[in-house]
SEMI-14410 format. One record per residue (C-alpha): y, x, z. Coordinates in steps of 0.05 Angstrom, whole numbers, m for minus. Each point is the difference from the previous one (the first is absolute). Last residue first. Example, Ala and Ser with C-alpha at 12.3 -4.5 7.8 and 13.67 -1.06 7.14 Angstrom:
residues 2
+--------+--------+--------+
|      v |      u |      w |
+--------+--------+--------+
|    m21 |    273 |    143 |
|    m69 |    m27 |     13 |
+--------+--------+--------+
END
This chain:
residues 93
+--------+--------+--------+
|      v |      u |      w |
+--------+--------+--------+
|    219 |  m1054 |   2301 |
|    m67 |     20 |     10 |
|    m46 |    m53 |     14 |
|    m27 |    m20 |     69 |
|    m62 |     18 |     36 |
|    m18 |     64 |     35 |
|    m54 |    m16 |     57 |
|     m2 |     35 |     78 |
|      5 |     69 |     42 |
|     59 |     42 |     m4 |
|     m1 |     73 |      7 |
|    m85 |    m19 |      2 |
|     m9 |     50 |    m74 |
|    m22 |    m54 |    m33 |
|     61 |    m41 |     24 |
|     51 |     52 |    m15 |
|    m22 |     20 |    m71 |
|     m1 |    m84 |    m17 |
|     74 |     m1 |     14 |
|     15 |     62 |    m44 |
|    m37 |    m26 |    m49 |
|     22 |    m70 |      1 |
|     71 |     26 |      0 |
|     m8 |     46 |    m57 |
|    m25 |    m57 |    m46 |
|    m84 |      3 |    m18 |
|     m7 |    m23 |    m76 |
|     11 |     72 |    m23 |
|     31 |     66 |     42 |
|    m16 |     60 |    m26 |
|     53 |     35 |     28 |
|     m1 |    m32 |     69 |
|    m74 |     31 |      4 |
|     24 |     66 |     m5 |
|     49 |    m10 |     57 |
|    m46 |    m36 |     56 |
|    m54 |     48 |    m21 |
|     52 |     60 |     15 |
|     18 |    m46 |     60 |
|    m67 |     m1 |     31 |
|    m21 |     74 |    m12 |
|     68 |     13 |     48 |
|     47 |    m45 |     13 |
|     12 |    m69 |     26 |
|     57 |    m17 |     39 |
|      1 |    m67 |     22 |
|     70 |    m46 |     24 |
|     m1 |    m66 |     40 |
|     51 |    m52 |    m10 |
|     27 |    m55 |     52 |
|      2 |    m77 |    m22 |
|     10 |    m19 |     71 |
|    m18 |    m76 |     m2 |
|    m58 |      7 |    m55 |
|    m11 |     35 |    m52 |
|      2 |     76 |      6 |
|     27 |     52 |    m60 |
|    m40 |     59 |    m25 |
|     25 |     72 |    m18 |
|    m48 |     48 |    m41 |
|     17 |     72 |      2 |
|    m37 |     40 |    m46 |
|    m15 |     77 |      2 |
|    m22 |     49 |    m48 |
|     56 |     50 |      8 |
|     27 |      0 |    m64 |
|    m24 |    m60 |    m14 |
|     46 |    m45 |     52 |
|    m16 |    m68 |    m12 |
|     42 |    m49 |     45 |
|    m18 |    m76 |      1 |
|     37 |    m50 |     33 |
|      2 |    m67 |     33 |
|    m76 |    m16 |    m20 |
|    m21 |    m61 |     36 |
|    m33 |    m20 |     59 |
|    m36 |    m57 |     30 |
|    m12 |    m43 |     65 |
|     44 |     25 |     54 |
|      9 |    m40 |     50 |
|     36 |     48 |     46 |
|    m46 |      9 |     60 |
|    m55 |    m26 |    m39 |
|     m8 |     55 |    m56 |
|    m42 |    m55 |    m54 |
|    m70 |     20 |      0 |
|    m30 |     13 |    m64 |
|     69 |      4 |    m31 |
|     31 |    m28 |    m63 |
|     16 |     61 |    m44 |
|     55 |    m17 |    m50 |
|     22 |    m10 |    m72 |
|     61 |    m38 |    m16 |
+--------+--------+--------+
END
């Protein structure tokens, strides 16, 4: 499964990595929702909304997608943009 292994892990809950839980693309609105599960002890979930300029780019690109999966580009969106800050690895499922 592909992930985002952290910077710096979130102490307070040893959290060292994230992975997609769910996706929602709304294109009627130009929004997505992108859901993300903790590791760790607690495994909690934290949701985005992105919308806007962001999410029409988010949208277009998704359908012209090649050799980069939906997860990875989703994941790699929120790091370069400091959501969530650290390295994608893994292979899609």
């Amino acid at each position: 499964m592909e992930r985002l292994d952290l910077t710096t892990p979130v102490t307070f809950t040893d959290v060292t990595s994230y992975t997609v839980a769910s996706i929602t693309l709304d294109y009627e609105n130009t929004l997505v929702y992108i859901r993300v599960r903790t590791s760790g002890g607690d495994k909690g979930t934290k949701v985005f909304q992105i919308d806007g300029p962001n999410a029409k780019t988010i949208l277009d690109a998704l359908n012209k997608l090649s050799t980069t999966s939906l997860h990875k580009r989703l994941l790699g969106y929120l790091n370069t943009n400091g959501l969530l800050l650290g390295t994608v690895s893994g292979l899609p499922d």
